[in-house]
LUMZA-516437 format. One line per 4 residues: number of its first residue (from 1); their letters; for each residue x, y, z of N, C-alpha, C. Coordinates in pm, 1 decimal. Each point is the difference from the previous one (the first is absolute). Layout:
// residues N
NUM> A> X,Y,Z,X,Y,Z,X,Y,Z ~ ...;
END
This chain:
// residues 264
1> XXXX> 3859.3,9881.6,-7867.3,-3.0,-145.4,11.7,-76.7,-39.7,126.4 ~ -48.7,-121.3,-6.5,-170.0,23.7,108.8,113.9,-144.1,96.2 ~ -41.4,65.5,109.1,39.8,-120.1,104.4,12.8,-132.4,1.7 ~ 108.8,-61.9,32.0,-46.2,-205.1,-15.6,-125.2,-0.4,86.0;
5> XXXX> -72.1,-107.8,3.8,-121.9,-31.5,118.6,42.8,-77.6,125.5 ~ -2.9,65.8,115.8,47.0,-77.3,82.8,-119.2,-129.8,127.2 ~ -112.6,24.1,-95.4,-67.0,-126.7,40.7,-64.8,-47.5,-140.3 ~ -29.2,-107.8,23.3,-86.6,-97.7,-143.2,-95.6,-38.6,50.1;
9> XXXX> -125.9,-16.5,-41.5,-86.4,-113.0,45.1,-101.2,-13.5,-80.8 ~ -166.2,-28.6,70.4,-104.5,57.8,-100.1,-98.8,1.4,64.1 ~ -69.4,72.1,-73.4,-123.2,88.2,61.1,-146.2,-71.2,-72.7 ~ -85.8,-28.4,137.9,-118.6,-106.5,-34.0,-97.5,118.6,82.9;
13> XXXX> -121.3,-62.1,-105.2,-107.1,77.7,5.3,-117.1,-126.6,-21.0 ~ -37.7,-79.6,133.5,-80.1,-126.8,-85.4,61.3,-82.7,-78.1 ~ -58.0,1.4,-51.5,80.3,-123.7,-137.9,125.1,32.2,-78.9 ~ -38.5,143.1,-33.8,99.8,130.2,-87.5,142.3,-0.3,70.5;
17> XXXX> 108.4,-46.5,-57.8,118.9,14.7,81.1,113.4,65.6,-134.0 ~ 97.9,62.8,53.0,87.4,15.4,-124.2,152.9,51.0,86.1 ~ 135.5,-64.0,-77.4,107.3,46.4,59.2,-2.6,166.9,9.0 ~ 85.6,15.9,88.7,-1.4,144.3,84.8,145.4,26.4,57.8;
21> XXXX> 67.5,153.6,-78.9,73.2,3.1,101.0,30.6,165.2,69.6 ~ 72.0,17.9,73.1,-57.5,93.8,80.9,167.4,88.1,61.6 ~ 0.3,155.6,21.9,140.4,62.3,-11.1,-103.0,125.6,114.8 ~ 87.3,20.3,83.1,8.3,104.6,63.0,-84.1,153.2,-67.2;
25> XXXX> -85.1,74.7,31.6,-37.4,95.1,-115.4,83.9,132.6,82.5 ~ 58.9,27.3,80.4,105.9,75.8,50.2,118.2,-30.0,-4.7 ~ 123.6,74.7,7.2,145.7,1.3,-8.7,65.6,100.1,91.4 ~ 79.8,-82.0,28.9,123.8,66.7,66.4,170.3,21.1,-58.2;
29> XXXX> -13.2,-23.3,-99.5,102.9,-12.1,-51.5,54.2,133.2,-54.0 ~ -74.6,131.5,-42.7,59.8,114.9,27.9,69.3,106.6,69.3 ~ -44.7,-95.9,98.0,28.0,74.7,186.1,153.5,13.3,-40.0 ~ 34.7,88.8,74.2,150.4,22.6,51.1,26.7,-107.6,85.4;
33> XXXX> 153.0,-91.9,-27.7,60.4,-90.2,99.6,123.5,9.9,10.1 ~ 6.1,36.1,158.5,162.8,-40.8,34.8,50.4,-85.0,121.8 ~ 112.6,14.5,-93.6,93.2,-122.5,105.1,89.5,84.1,87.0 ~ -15.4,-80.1,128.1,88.3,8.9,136.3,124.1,8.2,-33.9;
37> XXXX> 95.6,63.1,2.3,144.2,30.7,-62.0,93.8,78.4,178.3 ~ 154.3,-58.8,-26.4,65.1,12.2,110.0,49.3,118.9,-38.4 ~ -48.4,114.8,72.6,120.7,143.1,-64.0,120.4,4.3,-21.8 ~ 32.6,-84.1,51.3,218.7,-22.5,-8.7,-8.1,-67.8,-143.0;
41> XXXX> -26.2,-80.7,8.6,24.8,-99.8,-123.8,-106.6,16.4,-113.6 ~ -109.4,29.0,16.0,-94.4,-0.4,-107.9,-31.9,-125.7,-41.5 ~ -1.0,-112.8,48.3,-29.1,-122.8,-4.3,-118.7,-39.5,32.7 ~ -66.5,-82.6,-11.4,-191.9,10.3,8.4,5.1,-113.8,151.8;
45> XXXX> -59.5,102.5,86.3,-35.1,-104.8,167.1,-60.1,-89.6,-41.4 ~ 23.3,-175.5,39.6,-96.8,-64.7,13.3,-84.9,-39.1,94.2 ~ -118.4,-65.2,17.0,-54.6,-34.6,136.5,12.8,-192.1,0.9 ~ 8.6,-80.9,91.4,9.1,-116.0,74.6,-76.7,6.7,74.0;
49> XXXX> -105.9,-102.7,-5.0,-73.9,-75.3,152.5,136.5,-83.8,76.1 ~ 18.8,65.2,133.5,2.9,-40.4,113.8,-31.0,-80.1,89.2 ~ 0.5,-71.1,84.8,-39.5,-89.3,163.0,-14.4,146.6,63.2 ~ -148.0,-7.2,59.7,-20.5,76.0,78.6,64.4,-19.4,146.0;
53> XXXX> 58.8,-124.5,40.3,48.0,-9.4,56.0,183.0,-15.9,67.8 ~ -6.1,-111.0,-126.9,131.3,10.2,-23.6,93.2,72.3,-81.2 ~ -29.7,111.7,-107.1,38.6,93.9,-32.9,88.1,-86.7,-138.8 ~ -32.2,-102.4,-43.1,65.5,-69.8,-121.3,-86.1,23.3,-67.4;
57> XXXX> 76.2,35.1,-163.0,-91.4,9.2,-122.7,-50.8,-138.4,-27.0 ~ -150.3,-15.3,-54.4,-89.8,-106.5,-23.6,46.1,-43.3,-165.2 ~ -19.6,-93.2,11.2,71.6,-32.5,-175.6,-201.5,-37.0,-12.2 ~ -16.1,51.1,-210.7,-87.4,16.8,-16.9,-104.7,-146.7,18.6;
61> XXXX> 61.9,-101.7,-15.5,-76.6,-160.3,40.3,-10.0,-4.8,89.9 ~ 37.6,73.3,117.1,-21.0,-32.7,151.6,-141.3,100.6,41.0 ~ -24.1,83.8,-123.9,-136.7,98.6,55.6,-167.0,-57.6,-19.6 ~ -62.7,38.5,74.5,-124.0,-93.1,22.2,-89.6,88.7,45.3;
65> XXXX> -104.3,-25.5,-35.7,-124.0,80.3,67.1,-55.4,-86.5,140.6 ~ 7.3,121.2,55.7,-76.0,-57.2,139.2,-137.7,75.8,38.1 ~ -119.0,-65.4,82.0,-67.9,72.4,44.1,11.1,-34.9,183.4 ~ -43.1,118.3,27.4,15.0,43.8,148.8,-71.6,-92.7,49.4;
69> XXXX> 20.2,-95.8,124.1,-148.5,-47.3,52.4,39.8,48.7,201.2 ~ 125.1,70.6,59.4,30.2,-39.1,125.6,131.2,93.7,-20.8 ~ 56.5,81.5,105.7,98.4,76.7,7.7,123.3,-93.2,-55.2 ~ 35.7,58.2,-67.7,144.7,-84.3,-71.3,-36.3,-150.4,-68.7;
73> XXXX> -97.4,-52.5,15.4,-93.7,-93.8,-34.6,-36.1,67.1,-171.1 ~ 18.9,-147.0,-127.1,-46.9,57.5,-103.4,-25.1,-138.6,-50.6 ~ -89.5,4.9,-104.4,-56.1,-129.9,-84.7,64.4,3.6,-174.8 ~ 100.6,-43.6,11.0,54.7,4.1,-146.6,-46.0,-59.8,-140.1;
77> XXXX> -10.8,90.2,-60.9,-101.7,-49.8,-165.2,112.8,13.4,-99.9 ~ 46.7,-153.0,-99.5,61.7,60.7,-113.3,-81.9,48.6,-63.4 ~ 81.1,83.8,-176.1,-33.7,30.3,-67.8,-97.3,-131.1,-73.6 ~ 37.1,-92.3,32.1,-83.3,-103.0,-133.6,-112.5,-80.7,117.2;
81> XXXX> -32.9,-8.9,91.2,-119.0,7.8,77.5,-102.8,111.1,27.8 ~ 25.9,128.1,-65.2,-31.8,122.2,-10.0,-64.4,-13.2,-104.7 ~ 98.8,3.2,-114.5,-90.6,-50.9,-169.1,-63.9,-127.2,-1.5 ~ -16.2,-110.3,90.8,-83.0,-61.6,-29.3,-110.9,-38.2,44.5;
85> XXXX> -23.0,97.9,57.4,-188.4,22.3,45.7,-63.7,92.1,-158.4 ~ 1.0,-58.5,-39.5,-92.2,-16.3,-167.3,-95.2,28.9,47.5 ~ -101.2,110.1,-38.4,-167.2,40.9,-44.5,-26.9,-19.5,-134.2 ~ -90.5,-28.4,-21.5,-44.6,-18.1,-127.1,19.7,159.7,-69.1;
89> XXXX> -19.8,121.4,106.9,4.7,88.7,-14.6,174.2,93.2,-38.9 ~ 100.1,-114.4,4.3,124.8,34.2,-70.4,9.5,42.4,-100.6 ~ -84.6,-90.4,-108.9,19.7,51.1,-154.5,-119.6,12.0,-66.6 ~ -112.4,27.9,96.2,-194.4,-21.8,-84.6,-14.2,125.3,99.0;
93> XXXX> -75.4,120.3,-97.2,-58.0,111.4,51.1,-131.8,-62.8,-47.9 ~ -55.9,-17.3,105.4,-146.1,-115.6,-16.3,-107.8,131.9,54.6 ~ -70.8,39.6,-90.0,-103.8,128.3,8.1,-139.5,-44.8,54.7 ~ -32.1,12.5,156.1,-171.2,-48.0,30.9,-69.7,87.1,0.7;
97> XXXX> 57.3,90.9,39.6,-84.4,143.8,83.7,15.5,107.5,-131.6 ~ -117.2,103.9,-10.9,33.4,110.0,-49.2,-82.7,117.9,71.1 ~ 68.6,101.1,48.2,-26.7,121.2,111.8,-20.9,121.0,-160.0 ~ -106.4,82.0,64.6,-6.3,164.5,-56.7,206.6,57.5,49.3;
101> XXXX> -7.3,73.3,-115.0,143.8,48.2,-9.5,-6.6,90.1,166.2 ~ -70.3,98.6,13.7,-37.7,85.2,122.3,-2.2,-41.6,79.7 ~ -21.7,-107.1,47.7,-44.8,-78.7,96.7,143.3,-57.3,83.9 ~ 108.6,46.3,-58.9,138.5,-9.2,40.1,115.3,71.3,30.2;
105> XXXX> -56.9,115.7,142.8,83.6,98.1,-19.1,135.3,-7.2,-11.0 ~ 82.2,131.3,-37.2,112.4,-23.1,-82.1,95.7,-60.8,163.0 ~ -18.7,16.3,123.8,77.8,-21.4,63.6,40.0,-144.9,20.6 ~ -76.6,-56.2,-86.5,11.0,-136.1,44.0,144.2,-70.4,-152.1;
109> XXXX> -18.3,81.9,-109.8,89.2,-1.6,-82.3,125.1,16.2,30.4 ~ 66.4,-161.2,-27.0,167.1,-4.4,66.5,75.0,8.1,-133.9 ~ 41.0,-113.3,-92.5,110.3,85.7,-103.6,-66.1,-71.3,-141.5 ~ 6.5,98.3,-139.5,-84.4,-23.0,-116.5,104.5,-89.7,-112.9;
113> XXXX> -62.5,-78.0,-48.1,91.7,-88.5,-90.8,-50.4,24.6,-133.0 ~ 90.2,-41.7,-103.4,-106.0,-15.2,-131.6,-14.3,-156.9,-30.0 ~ -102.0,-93.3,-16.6,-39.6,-76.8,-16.5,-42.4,-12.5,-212.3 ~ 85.9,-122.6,-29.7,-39.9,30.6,-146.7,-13.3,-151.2,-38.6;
117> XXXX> -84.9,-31.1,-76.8,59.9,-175.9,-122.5,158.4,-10.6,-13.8 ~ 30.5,-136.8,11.3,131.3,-0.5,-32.5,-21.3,-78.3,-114.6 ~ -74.5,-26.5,-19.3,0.6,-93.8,-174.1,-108.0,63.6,-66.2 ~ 21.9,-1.0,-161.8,-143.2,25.6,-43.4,-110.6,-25.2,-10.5;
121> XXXX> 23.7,-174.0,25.9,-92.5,-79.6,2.5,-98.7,50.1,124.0 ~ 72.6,75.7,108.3,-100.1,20.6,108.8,-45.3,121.7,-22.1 ~ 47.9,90.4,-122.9,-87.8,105.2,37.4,-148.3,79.4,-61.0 ~ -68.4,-160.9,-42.2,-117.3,24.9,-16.1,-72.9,-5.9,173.3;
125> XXXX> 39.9,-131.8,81.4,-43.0,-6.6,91.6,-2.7,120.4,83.3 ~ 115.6,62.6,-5.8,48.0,114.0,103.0,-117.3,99.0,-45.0 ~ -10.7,47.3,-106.3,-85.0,94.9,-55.9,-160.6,-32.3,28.6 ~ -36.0,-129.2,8.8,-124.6,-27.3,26.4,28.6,51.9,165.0;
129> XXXX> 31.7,-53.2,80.4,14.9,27.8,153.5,2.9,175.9,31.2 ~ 122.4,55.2,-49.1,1.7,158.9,17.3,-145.4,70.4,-52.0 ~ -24.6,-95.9,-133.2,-152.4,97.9,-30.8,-127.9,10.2,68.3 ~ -30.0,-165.0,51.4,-92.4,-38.1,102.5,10.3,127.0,90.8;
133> XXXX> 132.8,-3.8,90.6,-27.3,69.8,114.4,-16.3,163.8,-47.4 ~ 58.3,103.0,-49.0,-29.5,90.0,-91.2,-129.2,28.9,-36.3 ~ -97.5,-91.7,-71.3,-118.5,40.0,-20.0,-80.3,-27.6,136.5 ~ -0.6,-7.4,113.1,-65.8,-64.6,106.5,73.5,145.6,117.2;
137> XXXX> 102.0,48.3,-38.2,62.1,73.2,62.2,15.5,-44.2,141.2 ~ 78.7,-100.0,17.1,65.3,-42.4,89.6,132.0,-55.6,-34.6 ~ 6.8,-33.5,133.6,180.2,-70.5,57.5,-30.9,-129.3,12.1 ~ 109.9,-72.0,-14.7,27.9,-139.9,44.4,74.2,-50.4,105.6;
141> XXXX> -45.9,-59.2,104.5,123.2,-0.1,119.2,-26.4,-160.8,-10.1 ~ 170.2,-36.8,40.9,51.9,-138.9,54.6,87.4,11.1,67.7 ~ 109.2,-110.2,18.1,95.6,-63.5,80.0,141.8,-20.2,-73.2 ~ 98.9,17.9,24.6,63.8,-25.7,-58.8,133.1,40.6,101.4;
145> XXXX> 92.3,-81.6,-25.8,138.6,-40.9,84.0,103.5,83.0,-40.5 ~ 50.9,122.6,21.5,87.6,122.3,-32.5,105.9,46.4,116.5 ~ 98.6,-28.7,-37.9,156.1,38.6,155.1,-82.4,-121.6,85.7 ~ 28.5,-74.0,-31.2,-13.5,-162.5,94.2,-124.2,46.2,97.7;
149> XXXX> -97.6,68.9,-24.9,-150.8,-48.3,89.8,-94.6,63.6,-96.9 ~ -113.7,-91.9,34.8,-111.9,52.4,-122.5,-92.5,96.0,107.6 ~ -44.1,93.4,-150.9,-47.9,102.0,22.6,-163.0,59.1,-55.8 ~ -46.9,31.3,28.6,-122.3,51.5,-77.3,63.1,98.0,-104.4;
153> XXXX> -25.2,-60.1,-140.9,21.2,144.0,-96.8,-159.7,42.7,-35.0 ~ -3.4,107.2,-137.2,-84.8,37.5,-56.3,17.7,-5.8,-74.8 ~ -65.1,-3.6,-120.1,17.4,-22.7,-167.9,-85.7,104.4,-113.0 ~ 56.7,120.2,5.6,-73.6,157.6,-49.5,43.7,-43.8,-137.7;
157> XXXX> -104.7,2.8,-139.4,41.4,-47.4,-160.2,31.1,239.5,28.2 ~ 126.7,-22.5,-129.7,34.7,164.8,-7.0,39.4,-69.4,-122.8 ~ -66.6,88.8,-93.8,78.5,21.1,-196.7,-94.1,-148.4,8.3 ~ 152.5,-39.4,-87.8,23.3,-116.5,-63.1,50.2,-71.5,120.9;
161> XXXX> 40.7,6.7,100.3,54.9,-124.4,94.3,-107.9,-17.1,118.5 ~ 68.3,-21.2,102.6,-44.4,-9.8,156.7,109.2,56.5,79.8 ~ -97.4,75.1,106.6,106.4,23.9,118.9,0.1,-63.2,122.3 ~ 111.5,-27.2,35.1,-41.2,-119.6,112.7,68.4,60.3,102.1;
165> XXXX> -87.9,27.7,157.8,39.5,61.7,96.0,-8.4,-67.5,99.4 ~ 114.7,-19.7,65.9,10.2,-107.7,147.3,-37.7,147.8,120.9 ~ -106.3,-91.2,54.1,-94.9,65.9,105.8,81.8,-46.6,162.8 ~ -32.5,159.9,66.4,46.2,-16.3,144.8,-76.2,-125.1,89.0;
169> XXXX> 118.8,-11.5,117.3,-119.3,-159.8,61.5,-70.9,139.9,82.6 ~ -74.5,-76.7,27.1,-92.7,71.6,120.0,62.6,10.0,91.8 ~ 132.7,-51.8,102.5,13.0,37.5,108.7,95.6,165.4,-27.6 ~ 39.1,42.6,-137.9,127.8,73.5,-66.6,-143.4,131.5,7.8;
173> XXXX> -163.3,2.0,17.4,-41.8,130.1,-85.0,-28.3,50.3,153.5 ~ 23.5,174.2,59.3,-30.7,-12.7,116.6,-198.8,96.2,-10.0 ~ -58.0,-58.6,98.2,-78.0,57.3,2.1,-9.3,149.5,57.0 ~ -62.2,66.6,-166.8,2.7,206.3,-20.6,-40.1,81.0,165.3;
177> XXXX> -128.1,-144.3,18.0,-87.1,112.1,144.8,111.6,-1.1,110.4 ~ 84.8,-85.3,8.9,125.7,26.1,96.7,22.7,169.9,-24.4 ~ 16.6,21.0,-83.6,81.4,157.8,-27.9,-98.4,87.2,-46.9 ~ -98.0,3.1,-50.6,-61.9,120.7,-26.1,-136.5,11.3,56.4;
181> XXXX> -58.2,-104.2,117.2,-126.2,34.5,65.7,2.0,78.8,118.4 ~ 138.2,61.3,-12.5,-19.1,86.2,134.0,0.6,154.2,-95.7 ~ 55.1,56.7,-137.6,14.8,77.3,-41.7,-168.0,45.0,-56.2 ~ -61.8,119.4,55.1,-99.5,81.4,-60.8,-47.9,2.2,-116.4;
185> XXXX> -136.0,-47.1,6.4,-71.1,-59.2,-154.9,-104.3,202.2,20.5 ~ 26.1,30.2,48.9,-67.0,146.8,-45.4,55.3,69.4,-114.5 ~ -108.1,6.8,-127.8,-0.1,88.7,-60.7,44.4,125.3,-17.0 ~ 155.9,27.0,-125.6,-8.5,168.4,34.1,-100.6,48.4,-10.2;
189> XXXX> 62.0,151.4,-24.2,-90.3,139.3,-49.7,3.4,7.7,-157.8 ~ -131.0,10.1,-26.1,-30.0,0.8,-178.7,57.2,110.4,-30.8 ~ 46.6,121.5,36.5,140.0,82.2,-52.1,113.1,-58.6,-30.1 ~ 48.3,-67.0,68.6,112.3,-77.9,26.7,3.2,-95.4,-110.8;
193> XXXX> -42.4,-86.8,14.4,-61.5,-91.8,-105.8,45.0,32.4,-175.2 ~ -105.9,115.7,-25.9,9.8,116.4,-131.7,82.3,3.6,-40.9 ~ 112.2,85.5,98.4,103.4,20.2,-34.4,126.4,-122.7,-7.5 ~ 12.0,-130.2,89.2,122.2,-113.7,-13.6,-69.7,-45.6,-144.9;
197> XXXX> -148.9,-8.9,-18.2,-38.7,-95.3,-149.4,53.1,75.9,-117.1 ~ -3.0,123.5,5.4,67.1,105.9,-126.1,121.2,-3.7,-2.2 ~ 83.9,-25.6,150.8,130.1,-23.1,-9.7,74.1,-151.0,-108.7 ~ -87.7,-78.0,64.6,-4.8,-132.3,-52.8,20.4,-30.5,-122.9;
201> XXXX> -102.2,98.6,-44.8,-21.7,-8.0,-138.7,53.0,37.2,-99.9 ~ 77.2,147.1,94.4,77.7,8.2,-123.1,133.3,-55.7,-3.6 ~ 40.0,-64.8,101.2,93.6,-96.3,17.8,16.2,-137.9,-35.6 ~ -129.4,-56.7,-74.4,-58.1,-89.9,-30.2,119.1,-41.7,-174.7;
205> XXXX> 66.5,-93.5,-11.2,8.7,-3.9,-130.3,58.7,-182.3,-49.7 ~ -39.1,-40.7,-102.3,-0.4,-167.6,15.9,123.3,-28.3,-37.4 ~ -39.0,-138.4,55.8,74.3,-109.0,67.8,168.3,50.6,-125.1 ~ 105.9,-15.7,36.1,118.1,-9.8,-38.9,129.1,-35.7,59.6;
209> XXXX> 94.4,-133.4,-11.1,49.3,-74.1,58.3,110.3,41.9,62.7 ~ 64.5,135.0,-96.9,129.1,90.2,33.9,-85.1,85.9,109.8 ~ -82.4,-3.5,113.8,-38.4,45.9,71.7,74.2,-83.7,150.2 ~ 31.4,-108.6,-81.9,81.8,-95.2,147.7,133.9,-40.8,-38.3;
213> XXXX> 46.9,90.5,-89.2,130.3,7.7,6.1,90.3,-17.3,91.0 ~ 133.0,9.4,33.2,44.8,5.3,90.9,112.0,65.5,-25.7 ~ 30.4,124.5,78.6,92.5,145.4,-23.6,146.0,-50.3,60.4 ~ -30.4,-22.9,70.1,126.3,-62.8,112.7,73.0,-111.1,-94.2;
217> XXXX> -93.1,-52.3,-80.1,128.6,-102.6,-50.8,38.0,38.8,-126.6 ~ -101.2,75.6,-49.0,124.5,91.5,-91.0,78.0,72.9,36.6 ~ 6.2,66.7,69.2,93.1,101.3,60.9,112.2,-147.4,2.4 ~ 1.4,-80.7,52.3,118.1,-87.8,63.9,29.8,-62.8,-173.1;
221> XXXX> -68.3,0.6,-69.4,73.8,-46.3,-120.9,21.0,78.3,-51.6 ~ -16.7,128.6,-25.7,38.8,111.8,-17.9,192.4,27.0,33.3 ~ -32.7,-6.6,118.6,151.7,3.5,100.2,89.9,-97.9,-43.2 ~ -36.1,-129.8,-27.3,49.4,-109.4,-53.4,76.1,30.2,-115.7;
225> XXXX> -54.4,43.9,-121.0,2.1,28.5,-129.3,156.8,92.3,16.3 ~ -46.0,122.3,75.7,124.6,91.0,3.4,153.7,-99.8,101.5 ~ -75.3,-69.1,83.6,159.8,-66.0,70.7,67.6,-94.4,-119.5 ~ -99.3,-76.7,-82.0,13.0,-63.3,-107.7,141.5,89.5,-109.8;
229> XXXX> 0.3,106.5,-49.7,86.9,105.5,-61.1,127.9,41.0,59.1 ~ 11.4,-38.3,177.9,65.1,45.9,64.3,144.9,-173.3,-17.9 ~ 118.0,81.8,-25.7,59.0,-146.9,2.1,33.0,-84.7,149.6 ~ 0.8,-124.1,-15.7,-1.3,-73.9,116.9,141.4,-13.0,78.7;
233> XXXX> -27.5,-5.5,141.2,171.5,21.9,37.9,67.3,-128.1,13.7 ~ 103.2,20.9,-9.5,104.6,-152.7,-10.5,-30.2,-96.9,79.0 ~ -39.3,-56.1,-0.7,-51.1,-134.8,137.1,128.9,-90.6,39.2 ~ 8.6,21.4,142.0,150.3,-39.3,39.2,-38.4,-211.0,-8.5;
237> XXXX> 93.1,-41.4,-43.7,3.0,-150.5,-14.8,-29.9,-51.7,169.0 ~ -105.6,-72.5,-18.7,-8.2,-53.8,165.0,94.0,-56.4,62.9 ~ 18.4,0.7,111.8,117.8,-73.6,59.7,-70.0,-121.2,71.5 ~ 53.7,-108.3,-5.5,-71.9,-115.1,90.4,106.3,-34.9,111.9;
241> XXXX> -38.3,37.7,140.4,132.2,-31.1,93.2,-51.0,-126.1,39.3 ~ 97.1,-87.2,3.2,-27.0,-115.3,56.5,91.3,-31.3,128.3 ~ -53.2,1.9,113.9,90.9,-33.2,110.7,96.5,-177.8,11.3 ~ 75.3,-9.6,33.8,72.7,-119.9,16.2,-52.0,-43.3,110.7;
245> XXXX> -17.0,-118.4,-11.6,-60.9,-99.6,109.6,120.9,42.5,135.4 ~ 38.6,-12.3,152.8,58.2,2.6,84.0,48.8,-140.5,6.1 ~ -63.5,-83.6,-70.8,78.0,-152.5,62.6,62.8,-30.7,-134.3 ~ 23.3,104.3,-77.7,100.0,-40.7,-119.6,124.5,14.9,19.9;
249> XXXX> 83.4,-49.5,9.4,168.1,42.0,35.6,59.6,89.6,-141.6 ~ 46.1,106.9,50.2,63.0,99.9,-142.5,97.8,-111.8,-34.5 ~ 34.6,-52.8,-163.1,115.3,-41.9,-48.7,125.4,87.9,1.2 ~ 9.8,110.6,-9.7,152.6,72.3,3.9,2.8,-33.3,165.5;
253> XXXX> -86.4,24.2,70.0,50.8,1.7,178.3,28.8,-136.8,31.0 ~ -82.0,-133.4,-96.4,60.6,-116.6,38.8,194.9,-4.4,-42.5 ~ 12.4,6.4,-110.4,139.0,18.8,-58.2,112.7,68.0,79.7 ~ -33.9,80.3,32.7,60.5,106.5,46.5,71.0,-55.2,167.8;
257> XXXX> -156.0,-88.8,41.2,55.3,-42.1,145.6,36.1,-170.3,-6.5 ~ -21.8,-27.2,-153.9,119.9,-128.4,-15.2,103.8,12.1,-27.3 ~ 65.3,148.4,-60.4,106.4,5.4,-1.1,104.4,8.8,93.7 ~ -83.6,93.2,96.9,43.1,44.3,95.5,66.0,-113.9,67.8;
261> XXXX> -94.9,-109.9,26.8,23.1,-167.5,58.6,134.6,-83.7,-28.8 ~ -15.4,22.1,-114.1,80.7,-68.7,-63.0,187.9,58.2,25.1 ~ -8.4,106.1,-18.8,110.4,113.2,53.4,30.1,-50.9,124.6 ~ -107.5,1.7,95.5,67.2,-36.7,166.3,72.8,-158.4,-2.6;
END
């Protein structure tokens, strides 16, 4: 079952526009997850924001984004002054530019989406746009507003869809000659050489995805599976102690010293 879409919009090319919607093309949802649990009780830890100062839990309407401007000094933004700096670029992947695919090394590639028609009606348009760029063998780059700031994506047509890749900013890529213009551009020895390319080669074998498996988390679901068979131990009923206030007067100790009163 294929993902809900967690953005909508549409995608213009000139005149050519057609609804569009667009899902993560990675997952995390296989990963192994666990929860913080109290060894005594087996009860799941929770976490609370705090006063960094005053050490009282924050109730969730009292939390706010701040930005820094001055030691302890901050400039507070709600959530709905946040969403309402509108770009046109919120819900229009508006296409000006188109770059050679090469011309974009991969380091600059931040995370890949799948981009598809959300109506049928758009997916003649969509198909004219992916084919354009395809036969021209290029990319499409624009603008577009993704985790509340807009970003440069790219727009690669793959199959039948598009892939749409939100690109690093420039201050995020570091420059390579920092780190490798001090390391030796001399040529080995053509012995040397001979022999790592034969190594290579025969080590050489294509692309296959169970190559990035991950061992460790089978092993842990593995382990899982067998504690799973194992029966679970009695879980003692929580106890909730509740202390008595000090300025409550005990009722048997009131009684007790009216009786007493009353006697004298």
């Amino acid at each position: 079952m294929a993902p809900r879409s967690f953005w909508k919009g549409y995608l213009k090319l000139s005149l050519v526009n057609c609804a569009v919607s667009m899902v993560p093309a990675t997952t995390e949802s296989e990963k192994v997850r666990f929860h913080t649990l109290n060894r005594a009780t087996e009860n799941r830890v929770v976490s609370r924001y705090v006063d960094s100062v005053t050490g009282r839990e924050v109730d969730e309407d009292d939390e706010v984004k701040g930005f820094e401007r001055g030691e302890n000094e901050y400039v507070m933004l709600e959530d709905d002054e946040i969403d309402a700096v509108a770009l046109e670029s919120t819900r229009t992947i508006n296409v000006e530019t188109f770059v050679p695919k090469d011309d974009i090394e991969w380091i600059w590639y931040d995370t890949p989406h799948y981009l598809t028609p959300s109506d049928k009606v758009g997916q003649e348009a969509f198909a004219v746009i992916r084919e354009a760029m395809a036969s021209r063998e290029v990319v499409g780059i624009s603008k577009l507003v993704m985790y509340r700031r807009e970003r440069a994506v790219m727009l690669e047509p793959r199959d039948n869809g598009i892939i749409l890749w939100t690109l690093r900013y420039g201050d995020e890529v570091r420059d390579p000659k920092e780190f490798f213009s001090s390391i030796s551009s001399e040529k080995s020895e053509s012995g040397y050489m001979q022999l790592m390319e034969k190594f290579i080669e025969a080590r050489s074998t294509p692309w296959d995805p169970s190559i990035v498996d991950d061992p460790v988390q089978d092993r842990i679901l593995d382990m899982i599976a067998k504690r799973k068979k194992t029966k679970p131990r009695k879980k003692a009923p929580a106890k909730v102690e509740t202390k008595r206030p000090s300025n409550v007067i005990d009722i048997m100790d009131a009684l007790k010293k009216s009786l007493e009163a009353s006697k004298k």
